[in-house]
Each structure stands twice: as structure tokens, then as C-alpha cells.
C-alpha positions as CSV (number, residue, x, y, z in Angstrom):
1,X,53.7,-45.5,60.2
2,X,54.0,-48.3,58.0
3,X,50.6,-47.2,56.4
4,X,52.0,-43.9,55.7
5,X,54.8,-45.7,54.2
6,X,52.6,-48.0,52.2
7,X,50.9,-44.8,51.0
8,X,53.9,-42.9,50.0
9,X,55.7,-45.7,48.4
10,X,52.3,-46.3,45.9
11,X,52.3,-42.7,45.4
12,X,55.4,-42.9,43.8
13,X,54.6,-46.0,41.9
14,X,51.7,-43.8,40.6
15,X,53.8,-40.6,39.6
16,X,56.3,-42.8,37.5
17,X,53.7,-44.9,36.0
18,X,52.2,-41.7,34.5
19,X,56.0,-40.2,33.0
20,X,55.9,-43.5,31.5
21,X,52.3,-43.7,30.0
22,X,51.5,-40.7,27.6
23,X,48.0,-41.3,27.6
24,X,47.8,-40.0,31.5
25,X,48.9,-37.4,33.5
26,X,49.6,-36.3,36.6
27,X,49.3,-32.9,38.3
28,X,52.2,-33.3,40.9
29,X,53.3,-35.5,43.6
30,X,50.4,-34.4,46.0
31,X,47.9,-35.5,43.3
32,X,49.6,-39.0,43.0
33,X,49.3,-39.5,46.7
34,X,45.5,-38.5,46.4
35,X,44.8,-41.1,43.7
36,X,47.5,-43.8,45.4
37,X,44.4,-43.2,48.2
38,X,41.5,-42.8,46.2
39,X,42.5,-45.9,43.9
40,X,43.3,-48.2,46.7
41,X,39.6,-47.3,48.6
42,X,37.7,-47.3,45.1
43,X,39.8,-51.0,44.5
44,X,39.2,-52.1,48.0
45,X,35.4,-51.0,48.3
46,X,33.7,-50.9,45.0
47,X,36.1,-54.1,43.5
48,X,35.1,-57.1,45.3
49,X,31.2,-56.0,44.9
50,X,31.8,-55.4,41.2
51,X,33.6,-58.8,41.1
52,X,30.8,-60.8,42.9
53,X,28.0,-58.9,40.8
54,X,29.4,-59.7,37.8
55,X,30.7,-63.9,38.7
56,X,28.9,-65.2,35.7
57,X,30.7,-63.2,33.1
58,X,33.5,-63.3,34.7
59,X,32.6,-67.4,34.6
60,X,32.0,-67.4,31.4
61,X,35.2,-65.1,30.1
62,X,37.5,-67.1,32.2
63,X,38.2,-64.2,34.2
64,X,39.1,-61.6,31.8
65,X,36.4,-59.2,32.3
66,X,38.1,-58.8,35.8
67,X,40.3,-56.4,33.3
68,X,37.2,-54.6,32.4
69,X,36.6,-53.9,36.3
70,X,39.8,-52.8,36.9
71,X,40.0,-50.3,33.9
72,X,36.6,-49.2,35.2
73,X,38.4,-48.3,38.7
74,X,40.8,-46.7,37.2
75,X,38.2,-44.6,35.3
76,X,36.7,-43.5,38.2
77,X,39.4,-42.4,40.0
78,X,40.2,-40.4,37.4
79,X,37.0,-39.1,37.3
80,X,36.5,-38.5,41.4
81,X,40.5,-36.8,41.2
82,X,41.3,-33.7,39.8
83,X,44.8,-33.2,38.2
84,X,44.5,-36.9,37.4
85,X,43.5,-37.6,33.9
86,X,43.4,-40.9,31.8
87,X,42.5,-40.6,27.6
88,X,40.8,-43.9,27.2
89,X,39.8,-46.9,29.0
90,X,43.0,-48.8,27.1
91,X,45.3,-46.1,28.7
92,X,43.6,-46.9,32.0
93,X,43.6,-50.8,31.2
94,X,47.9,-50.1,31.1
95,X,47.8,-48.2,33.8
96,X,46.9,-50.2,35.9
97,X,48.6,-53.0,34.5
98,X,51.8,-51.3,34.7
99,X,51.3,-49.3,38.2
100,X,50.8,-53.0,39.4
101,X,54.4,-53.7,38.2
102,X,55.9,-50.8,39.3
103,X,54.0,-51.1,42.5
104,X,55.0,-54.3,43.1
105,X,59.2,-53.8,42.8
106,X,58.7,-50.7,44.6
107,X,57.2,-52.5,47.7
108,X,59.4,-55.8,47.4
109,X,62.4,-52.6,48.0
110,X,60.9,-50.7,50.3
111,X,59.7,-54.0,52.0
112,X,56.3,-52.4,53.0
């Protein structure tokens, strides 16, 4: 249940970041729970491999081409989702950024 919840909760996070970001939009609710899934599978597969693989630029950047990754994941999702669409990798860059805000005050509520 609380996985459902979890779910649901991001899926919301997802549908208000894109009414708030012009450069991405949104289909509908039942595409923001598909890319609430697809984004936390493509973050939680594909993210740590990408991270390791890439340790010495990441080294030598101080970290900041972890950004790079993570508008790269957001890329992808858009690409693997239909009904999900993102203009530029800057618009997926504040994306994410801002869906991990949102995401964040909408879980410390919902106390998921």
C-alpha cells in the first residue's frame, strides 16, 4: 500500500511540476503516473551505473556532471513515455530539479 502511495504522491509531484515548467508537458494524470514509474526505475537502474562509469569526471567536476546524468534520465524518460515531452536538456535539467522540490514537500505531507 504504501508503494502505491509512494507512486501516486510522485505522480502528482510530476503533473504540477509540468503546469509549472513550459518547456514540458504532460498528457494527463495517467501519463504522470507512468513517468513517476518509469523515472524512478530509469533513476534507480540506469543512475548508479552511469554514476560509477563516469567517477573520474564526476572527480574531476566536483560532482556537477551528476547534473548532466540526471538531465540525461530525464531525457530518456521522456523519450521511452509517450504523452511526456521535455524541449531541451535545460528544461529537463529544471525538471528534475524542481520535481525534486516539489517531490520532496509532497512526501514530508503525505509522510510516505
Amino acid at each position: 500500500m504504501s508503494l502505491i502511495l509512494n507512486i501516486l504522491v510522485s505522480a502528482v509531484a510530476v503533473l504540477v511540476t509540468g503546469r509549472l515548467l513550459r518547456g514540458v508537458t504532460i498528457d494527463g494524470f495517467g501519463t504522470a503516473v507512468v513517468v513517476a514509474i518509469v523515472l524512478g526505475l530509469v533513476n534507480a537502474v540506469l543512475g548508479p551505473v552511469l554514476v560509477a562509469l563516469t567517477l573520474p569526471i564526476n572527480v574531476l567536476t566536483l560532482g556537477l556532471f551528476t547534473f548532466v546524468i540526471i538531465g540525461g534520465l530525464v531525457m530518456l524518460t521522456a523519450a521511452l513515455v509517450p504523452g511526456f515531452r521535455v524541449a531541451s536538456f535545460w528544461w529537463a535539467l529544471g525538471f528534475a530539479f524542481v520535481l525534486a522540490v516539489i517531490n520532496s514537500a509532497f512526501h514530508a505531507v503525505a509522510r510516505v
